[in-house]
SEBA-668581 format. One record per residue (C-alpha): residue in three letters; x, y negated, z negated. Coordinates in steps of 0.001 Angstrom, whole numbers, padded with zeros to 6 digits. Layout:
N
   aa        x        y        z
  ALA        X        Y        Z
...
//
This chain:
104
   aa        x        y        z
  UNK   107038  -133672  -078832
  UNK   109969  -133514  -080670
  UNK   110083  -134426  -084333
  UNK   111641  -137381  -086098
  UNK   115284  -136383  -087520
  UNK   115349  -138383  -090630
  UNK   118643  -138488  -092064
  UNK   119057  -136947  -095844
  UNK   120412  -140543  -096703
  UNK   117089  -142811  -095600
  UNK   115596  -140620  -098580
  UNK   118289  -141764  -100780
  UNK   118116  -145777  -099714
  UNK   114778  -145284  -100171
  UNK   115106  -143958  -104083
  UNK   117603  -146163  -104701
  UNK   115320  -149387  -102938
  UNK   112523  -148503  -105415
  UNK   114507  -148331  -108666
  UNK   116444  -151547  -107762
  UNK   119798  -150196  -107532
  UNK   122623  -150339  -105750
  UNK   125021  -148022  -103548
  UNK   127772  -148896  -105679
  UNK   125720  -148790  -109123
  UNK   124918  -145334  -108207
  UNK   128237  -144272  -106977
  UNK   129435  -144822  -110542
  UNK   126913  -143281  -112712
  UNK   127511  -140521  -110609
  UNK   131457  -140317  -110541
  UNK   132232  -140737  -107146
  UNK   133399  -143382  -104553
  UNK   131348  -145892  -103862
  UNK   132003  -144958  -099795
  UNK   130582  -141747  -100216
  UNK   127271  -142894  -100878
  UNK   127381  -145852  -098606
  UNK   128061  -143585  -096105
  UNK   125324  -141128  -096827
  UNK   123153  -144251  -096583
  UNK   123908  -145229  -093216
  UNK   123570  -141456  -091423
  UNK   127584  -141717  -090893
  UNK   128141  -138351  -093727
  UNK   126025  -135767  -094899
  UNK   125136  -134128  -098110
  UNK   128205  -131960  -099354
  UNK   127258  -129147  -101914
  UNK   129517  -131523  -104443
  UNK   126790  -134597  -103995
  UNK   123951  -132697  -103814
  UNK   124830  -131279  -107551
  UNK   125563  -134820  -108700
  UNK   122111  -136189  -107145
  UNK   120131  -133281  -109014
  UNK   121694  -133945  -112060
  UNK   121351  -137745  -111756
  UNK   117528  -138196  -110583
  UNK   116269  -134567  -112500
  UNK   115635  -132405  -109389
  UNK   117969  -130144  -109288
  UNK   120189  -130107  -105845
  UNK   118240  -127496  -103755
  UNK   116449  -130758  -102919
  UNK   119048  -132411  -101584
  UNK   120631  -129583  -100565
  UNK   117747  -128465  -098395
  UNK   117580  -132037  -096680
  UNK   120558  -132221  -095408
  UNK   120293  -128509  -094278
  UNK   116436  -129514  -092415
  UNK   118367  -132319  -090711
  UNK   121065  -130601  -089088
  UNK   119125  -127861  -088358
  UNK   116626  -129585  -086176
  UNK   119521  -132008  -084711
  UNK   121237  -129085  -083391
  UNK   117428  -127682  -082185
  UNK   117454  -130717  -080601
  UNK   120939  -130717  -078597
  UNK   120521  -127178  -077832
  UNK   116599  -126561  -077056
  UNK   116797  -125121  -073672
  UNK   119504  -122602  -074240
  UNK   117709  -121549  -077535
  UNK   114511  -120980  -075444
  UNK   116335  -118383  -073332
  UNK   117619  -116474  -075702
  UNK   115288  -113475  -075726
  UNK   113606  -112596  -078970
  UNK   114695  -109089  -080691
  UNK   111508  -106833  -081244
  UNK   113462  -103829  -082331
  UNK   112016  -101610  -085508
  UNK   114872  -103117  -087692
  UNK   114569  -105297  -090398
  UNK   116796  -108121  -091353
  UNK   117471  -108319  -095165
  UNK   116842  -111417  -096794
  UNK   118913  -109933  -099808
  UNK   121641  -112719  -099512
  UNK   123333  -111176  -102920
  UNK   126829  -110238  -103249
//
């Protein structure tokens, strides 16, 4: 059964729904047009790296949260849309390991 893709924004209309705010209240403490968020809101845009720093600093979480969202979303969306071909792909059981050194 395939999973429920919950888009990054129904977490944020659902913040912003239990403080009592607005789109556009938050869209100005946070510096930015008031279309970004909308949009966000309504699953038409996604979570840019520029956002997801605002939203940390704004609510206190830092934006790996939101970061890692928007990243779970569109992962499994494009799980979704691609499924079958991923299946066929055969897995790799060579003696190599991948590094997960992602440093510079």
């Amino acid at each position: 059964m395939a999973r429920l893709l919950i888009h990054p924004g129904e977490h944020l209309a659902d913040e912003l729904k239990a403080l009592g705010m607005s789109a556009n209240q938050l869209a100005k403490e946070l510096g930015v047009p008031t279309n970004r968020i909308t949009e966000i809101i309504r699953g038409k845009r996604g979570i840019s790296g520029d956002t997801a720093l605002r939203l940390g600093r704004w609510f206190g979480t830092g934006p790996d949260i939101w970061m890692n969202l928007q990243k779970n979303y569109e992962l499994r969306l494009v799980a979704q849309e691609i499924g079958e071909a991923l299946e066929k792909i055969p897995q790799h059981r060579g003696k190599t390991e991948m590094s997960n050194d992602l440093r510079l």
